[in-house]
PDB file of N, CA, C and O in Angstrom:
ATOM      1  N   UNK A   1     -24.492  20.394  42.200  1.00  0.00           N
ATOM      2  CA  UNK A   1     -24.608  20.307  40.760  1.00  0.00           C
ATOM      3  C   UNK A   1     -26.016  20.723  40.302  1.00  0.00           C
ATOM      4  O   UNK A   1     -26.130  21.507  39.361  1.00  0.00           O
ATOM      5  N   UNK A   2     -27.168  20.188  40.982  1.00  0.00           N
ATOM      6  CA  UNK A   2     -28.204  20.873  40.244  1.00  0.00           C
ATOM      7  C   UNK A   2     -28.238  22.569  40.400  1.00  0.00           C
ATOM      8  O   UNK A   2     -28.523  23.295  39.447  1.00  0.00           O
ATOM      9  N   UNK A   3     -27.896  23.092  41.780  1.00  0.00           N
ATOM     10  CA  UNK A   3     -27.644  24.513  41.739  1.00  0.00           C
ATOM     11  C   UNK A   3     -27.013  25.101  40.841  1.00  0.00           C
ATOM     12  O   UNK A   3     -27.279  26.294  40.703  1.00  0.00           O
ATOM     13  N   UNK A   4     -26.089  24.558  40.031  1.00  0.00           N
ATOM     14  CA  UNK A   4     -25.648  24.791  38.937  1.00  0.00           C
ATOM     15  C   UNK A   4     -26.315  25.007  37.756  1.00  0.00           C
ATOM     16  O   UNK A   4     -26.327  25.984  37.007  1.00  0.00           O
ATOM     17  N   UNK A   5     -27.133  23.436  37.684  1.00  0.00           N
ATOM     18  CA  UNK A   5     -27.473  23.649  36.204  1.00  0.00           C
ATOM     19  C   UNK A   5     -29.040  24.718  36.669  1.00  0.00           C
ATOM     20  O   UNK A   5     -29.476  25.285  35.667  1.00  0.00           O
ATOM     21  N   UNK A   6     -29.604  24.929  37.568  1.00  0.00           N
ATOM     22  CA  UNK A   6     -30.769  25.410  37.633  1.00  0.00           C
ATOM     23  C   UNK A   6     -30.486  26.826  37.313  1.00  0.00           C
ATOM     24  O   UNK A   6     -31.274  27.510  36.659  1.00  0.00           O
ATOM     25  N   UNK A   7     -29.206  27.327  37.837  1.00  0.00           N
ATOM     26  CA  UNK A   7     -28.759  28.785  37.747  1.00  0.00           C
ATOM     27  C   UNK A   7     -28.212  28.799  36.390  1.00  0.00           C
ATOM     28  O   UNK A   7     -27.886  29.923  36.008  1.00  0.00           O
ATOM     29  N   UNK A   8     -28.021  27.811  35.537  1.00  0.00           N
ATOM     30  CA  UNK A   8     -27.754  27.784  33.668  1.00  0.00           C
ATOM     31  C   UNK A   8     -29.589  28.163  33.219  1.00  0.00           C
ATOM     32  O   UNK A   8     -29.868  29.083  32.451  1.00  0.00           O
ATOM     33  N   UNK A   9     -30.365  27.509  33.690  1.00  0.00           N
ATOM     34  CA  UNK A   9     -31.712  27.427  32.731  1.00  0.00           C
ATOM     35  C   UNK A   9     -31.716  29.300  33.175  1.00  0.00           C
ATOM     36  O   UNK A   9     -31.704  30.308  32.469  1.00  0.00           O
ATOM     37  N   UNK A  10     -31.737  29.119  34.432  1.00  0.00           N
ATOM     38  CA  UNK A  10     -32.184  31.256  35.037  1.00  0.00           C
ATOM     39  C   UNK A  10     -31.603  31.665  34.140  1.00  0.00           C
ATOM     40  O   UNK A  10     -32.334  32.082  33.242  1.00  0.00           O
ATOM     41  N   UNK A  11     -29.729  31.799  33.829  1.00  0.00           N
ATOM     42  CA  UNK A  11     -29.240  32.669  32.756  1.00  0.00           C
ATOM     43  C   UNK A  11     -29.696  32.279  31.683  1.00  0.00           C
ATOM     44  O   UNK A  11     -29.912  33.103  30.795  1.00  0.00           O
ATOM     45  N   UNK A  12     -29.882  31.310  31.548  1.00  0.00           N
ATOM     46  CA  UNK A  12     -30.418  31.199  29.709  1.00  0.00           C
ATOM     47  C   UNK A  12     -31.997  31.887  28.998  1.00  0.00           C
ATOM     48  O   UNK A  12     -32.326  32.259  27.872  1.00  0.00           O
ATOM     49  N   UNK A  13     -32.616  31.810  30.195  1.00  0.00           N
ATOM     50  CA  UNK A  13     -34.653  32.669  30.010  1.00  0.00           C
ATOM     51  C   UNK A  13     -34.022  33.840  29.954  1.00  0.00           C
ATOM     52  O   UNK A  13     -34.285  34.604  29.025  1.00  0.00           O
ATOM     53  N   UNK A  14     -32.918  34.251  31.101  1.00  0.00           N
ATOM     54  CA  UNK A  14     -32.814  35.752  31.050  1.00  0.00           C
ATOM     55  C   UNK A  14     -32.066  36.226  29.809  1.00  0.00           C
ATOM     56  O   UNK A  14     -32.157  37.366  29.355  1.00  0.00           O
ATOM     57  N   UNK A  15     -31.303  35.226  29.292  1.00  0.00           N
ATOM     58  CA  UNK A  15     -30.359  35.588  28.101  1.00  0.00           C
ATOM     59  C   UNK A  15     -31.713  36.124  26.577  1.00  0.00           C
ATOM     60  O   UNK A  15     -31.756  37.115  25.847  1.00  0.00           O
ATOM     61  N   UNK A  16     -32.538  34.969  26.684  1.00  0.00           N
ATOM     62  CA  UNK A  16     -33.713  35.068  25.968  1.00  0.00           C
ATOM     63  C   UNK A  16     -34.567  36.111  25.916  1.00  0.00           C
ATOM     64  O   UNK A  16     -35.206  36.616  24.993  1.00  0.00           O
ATOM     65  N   UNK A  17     -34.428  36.436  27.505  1.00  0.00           N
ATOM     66  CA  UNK A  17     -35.508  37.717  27.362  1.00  0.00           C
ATOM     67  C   UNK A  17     -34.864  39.050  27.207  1.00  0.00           C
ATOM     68  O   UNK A  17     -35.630  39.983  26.968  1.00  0.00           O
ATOM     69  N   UNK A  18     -33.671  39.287  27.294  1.00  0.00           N
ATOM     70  CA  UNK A  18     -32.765  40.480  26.960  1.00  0.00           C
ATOM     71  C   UNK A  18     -32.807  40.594  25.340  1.00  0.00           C
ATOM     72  O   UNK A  18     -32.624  41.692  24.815  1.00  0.00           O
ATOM     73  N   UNK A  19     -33.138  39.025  24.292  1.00  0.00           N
ATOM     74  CA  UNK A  19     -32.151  39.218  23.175  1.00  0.00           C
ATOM     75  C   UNK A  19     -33.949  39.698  22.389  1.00  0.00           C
ATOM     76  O   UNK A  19     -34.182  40.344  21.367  1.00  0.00           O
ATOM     77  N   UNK A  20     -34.731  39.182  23.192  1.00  0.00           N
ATOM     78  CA  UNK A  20     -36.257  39.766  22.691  1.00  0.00           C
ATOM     79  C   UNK A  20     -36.514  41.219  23.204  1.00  0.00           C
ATOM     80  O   UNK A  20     -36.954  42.020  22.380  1.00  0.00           O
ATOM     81  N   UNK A  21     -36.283  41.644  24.495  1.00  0.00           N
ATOM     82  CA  UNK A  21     -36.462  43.343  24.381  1.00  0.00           C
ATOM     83  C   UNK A  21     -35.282  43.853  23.334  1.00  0.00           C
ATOM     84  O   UNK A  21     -35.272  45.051  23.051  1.00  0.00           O
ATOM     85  N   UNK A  22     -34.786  43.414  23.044  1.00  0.00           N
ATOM     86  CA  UNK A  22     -33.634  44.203  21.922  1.00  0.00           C
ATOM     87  C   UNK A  22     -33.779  44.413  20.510  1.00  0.00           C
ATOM     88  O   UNK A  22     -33.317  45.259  19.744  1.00  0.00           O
ATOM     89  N   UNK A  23     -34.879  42.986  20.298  1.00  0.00           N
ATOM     90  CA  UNK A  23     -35.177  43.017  18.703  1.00  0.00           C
ATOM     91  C   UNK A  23     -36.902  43.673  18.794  1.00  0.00           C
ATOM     92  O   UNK A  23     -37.731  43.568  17.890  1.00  0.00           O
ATOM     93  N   UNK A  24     -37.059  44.161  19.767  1.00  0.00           N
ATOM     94  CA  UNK A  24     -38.024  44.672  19.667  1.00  0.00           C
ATOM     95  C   UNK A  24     -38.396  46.585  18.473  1.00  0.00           C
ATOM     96  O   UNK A  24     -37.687  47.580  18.321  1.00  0.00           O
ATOM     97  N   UNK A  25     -39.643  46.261  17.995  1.00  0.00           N
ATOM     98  CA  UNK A  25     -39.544  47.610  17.095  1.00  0.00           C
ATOM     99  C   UNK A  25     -39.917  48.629  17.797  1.00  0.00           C
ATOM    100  O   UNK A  25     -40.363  48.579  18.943  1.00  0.00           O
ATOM    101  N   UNK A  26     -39.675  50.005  16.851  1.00  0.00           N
ATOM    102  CA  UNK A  26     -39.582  51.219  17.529  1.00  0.00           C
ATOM    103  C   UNK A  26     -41.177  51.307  18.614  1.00  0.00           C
ATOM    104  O   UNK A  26     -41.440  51.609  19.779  1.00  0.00           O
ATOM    105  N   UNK A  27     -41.753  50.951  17.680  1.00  0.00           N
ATOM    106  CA  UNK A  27     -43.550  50.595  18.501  1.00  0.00           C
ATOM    107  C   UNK A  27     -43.972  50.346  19.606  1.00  0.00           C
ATOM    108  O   UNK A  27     -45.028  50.773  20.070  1.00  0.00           O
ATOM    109  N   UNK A  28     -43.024  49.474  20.262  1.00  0.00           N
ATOM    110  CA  UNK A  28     -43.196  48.272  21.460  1.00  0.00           C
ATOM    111  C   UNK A  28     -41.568  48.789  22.137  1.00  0.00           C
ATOM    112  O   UNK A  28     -40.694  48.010  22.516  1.00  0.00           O
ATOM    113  N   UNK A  29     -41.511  49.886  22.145  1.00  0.00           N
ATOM    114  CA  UNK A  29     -40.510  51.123  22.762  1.00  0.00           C
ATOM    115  C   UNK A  29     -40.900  50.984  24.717  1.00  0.00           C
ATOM    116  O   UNK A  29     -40.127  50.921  25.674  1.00  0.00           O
ATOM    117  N   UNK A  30     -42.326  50.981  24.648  1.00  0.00           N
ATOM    118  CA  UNK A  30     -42.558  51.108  25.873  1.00  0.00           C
ATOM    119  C   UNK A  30     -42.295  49.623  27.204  1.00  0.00           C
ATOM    120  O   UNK A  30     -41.977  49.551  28.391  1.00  0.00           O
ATOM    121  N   UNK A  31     -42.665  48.647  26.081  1.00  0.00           N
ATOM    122  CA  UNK A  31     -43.125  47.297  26.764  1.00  0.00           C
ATOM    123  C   UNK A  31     -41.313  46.748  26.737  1.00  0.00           C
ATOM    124  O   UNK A  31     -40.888  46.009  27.626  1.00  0.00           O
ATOM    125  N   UNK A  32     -40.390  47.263  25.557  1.00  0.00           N
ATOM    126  CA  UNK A  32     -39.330  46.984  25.943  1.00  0.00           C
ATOM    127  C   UNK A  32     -38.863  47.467  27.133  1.00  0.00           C
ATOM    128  O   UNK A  32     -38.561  46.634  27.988  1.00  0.00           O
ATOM    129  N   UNK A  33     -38.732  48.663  27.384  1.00  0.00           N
ATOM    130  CA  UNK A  33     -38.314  48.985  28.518  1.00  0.00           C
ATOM    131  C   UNK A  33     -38.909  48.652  30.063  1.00  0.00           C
ATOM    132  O   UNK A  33     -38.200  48.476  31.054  1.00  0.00           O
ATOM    133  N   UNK A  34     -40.319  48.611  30.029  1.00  0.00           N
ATOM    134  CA  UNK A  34     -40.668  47.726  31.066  1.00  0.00           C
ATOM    135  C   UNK A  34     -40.173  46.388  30.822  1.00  0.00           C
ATOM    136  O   UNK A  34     -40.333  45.773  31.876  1.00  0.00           O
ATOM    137  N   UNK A  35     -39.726  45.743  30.077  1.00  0.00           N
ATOM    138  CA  UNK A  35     -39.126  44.135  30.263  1.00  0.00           C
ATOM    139  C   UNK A  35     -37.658  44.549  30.753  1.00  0.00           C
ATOM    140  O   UNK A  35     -37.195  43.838  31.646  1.00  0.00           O
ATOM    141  N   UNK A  36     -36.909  45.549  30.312  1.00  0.00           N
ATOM    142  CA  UNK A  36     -35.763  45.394  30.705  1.00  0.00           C
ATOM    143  C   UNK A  36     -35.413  45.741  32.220  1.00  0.00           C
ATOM    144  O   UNK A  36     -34.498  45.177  32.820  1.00  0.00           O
ATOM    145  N   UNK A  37     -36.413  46.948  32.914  1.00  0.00           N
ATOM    146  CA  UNK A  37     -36.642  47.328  34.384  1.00  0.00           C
ATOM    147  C   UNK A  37     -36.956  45.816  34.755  1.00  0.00           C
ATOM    148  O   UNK A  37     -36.278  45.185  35.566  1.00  0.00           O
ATOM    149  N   UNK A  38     -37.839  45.400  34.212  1.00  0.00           N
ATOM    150  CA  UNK A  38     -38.359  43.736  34.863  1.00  0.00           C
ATOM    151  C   UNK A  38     -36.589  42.937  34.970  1.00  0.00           C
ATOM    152  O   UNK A  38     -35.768  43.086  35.875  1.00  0.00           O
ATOM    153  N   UNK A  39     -36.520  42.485  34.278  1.00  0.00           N
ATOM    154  CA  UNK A  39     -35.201  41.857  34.198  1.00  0.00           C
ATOM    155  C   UNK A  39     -33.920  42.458  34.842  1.00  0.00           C
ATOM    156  O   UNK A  39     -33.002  41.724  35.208  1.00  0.00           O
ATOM    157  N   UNK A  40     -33.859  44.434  35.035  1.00  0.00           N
ATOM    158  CA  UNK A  40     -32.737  44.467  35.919  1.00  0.00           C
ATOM    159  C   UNK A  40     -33.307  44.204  37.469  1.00  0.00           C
ATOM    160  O   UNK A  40     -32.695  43.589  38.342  1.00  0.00           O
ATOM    161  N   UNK A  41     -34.041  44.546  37.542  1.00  0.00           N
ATOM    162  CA  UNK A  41     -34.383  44.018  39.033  1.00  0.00           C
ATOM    163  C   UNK A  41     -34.370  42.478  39.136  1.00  0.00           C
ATOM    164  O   UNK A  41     -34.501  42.133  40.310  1.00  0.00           O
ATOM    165  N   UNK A  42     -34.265  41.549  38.365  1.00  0.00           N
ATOM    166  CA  UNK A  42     -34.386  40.411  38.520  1.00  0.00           C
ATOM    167  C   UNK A  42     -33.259  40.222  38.921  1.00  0.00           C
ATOM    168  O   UNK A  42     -33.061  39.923  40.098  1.00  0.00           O
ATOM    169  N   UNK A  43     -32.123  40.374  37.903  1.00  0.00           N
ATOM    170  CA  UNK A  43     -30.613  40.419  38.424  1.00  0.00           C
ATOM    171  C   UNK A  43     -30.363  40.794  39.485  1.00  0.00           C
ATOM    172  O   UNK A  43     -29.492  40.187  40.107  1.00  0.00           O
ATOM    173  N   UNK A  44     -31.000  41.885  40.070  1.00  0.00           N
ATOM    174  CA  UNK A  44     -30.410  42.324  41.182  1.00  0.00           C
ATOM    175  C   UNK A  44     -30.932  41.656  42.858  1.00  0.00           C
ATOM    176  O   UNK A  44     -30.414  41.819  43.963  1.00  0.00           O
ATOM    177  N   UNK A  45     -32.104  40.910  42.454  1.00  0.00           N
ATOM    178  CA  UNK A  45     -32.471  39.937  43.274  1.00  0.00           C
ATOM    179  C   UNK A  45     -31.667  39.009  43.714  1.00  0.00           C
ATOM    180  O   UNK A  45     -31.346  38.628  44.839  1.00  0.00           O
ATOM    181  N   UNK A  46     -31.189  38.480  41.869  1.00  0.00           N
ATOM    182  CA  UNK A  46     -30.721  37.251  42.199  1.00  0.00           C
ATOM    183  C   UNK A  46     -29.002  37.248  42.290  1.00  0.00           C
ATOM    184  O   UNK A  46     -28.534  36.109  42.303  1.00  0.00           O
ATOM    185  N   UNK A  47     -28.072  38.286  42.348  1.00  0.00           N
ATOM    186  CA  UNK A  47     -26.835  38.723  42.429  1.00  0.00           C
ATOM    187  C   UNK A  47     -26.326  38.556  43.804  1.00  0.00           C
ATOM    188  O   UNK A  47     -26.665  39.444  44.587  1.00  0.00           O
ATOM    189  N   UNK A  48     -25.631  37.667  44.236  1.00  0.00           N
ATOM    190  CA  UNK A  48     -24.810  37.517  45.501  1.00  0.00           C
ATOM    191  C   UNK A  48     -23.452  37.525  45.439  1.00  0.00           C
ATOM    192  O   UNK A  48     -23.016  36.872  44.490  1.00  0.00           O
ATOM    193  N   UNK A  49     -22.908  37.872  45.900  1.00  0.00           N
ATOM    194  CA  UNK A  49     -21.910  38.687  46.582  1.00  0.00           C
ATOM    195  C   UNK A  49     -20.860  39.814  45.528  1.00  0.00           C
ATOM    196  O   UNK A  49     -21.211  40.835  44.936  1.00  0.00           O
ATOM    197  N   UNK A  50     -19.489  39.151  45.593  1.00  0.00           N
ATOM    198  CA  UNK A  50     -18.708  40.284  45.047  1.00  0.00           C
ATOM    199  C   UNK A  50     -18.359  40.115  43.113  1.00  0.00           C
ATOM    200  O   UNK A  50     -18.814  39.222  42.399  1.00  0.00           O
ATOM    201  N   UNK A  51     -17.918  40.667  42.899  1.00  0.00           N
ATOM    202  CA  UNK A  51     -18.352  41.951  42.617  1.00  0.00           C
ATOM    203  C   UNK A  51     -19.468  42.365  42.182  1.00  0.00           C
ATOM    204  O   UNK A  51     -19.997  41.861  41.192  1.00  0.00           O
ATOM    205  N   UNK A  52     -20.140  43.626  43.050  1.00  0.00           N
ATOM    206  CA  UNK A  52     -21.192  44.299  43.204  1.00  0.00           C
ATOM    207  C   UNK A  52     -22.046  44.623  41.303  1.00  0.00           C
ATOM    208  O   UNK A  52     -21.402  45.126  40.383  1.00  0.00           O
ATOM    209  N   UNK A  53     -23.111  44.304  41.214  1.00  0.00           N
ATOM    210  CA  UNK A  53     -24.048  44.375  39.453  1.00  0.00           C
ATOM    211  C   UNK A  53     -23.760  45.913  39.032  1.00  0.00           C
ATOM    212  O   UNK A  53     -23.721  46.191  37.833  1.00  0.00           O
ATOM    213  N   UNK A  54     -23.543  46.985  40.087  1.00  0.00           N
ATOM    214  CA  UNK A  54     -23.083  48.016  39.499  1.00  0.00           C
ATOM    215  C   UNK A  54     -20.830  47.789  39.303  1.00  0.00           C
ATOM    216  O   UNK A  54     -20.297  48.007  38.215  1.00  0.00           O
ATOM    217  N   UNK A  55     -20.527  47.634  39.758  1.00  0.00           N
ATOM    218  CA  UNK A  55     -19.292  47.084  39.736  1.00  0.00           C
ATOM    219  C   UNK A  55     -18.840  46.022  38.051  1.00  0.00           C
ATOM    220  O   UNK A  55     -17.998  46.384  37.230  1.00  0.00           O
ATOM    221  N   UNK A  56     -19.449  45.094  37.984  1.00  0.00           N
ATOM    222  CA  UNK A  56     -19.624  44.277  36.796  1.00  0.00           C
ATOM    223  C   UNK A  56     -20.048  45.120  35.486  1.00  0.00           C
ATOM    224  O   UNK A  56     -19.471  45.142  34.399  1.00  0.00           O
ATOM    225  N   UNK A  57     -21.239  45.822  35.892  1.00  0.00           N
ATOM    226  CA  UNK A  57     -21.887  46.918  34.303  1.00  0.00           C
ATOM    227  C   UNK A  57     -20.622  47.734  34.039  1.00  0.00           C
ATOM    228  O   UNK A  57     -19.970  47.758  32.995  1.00  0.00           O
ATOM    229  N   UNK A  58     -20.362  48.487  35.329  1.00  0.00           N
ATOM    230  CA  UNK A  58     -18.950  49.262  35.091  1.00  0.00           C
ATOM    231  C   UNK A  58     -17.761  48.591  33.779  1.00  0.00           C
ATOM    232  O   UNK A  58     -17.518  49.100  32.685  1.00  0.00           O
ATOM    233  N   UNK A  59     -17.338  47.646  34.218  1.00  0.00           N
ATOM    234  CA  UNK A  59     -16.358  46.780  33.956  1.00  0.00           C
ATOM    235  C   UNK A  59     -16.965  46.483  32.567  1.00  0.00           C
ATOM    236  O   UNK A  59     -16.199  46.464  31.604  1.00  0.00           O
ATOM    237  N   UNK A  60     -18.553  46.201  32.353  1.00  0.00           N
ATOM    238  CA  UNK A  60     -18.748  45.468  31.047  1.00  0.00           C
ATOM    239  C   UNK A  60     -18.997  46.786  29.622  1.00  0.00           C
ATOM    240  O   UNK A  60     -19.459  46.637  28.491  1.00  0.00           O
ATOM    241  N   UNK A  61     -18.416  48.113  30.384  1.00  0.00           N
ATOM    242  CA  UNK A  61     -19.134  49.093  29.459  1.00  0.00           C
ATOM    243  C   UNK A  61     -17.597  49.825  29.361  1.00  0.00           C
ATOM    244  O   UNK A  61     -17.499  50.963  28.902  1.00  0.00           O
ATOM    245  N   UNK A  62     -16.675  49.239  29.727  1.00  0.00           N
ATOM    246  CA  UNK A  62     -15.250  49.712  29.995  1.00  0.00           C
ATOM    247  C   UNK A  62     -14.756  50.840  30.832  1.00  0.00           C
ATOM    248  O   UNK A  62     -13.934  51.693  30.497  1.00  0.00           O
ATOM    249  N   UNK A  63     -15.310  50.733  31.849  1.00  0.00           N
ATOM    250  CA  UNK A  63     -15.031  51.938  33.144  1.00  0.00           C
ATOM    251  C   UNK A  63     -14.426  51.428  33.777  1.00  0.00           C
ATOM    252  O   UNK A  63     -14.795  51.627  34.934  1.00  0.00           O
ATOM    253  N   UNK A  64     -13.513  50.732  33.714  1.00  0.00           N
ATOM    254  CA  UNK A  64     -12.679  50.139  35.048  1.00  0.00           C
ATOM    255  C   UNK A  64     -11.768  51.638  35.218  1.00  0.00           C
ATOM    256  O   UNK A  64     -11.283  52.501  34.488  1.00  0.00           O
ATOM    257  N   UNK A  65     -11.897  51.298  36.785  1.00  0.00           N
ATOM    258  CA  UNK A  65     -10.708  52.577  37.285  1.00  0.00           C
ATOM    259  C   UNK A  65      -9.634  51.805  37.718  1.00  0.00           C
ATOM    260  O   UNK A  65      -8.614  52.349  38.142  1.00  0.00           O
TER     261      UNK A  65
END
């Protein structure tokens, strides 16, 4: 159970820090995109097992085959 809720607080900073590179202005173009490289590699650290983070994006952008 705490593995649980500890892996709720991880998605929730990361939920936070996706919804701040997004409202970011045209200006801060650069520092968004270094937060979002920051954050996909984070995911991809922290992603175990199936289905694969390229597998899931697929699926979440409607490419299922």
């Amino acid at each position: 159970m705490n593995r649980l809720n500890e892996m709720e607080r991880e998605i929730h900073e990361l939920k936070l820090r996706v919804g701040a590179a997004l409202s970011v202005d045209r200006g801060d173009v650069e520092a968004a995109v270094g937060d979002y490289l920051a954050l996909r590699g984070e995911v991809s650290l922290r992603w175990v097992g199936e289905p694969s983070v390229l597998e899931e994006l697929g699926k979440s952008r409607g490419h299922e085959r």
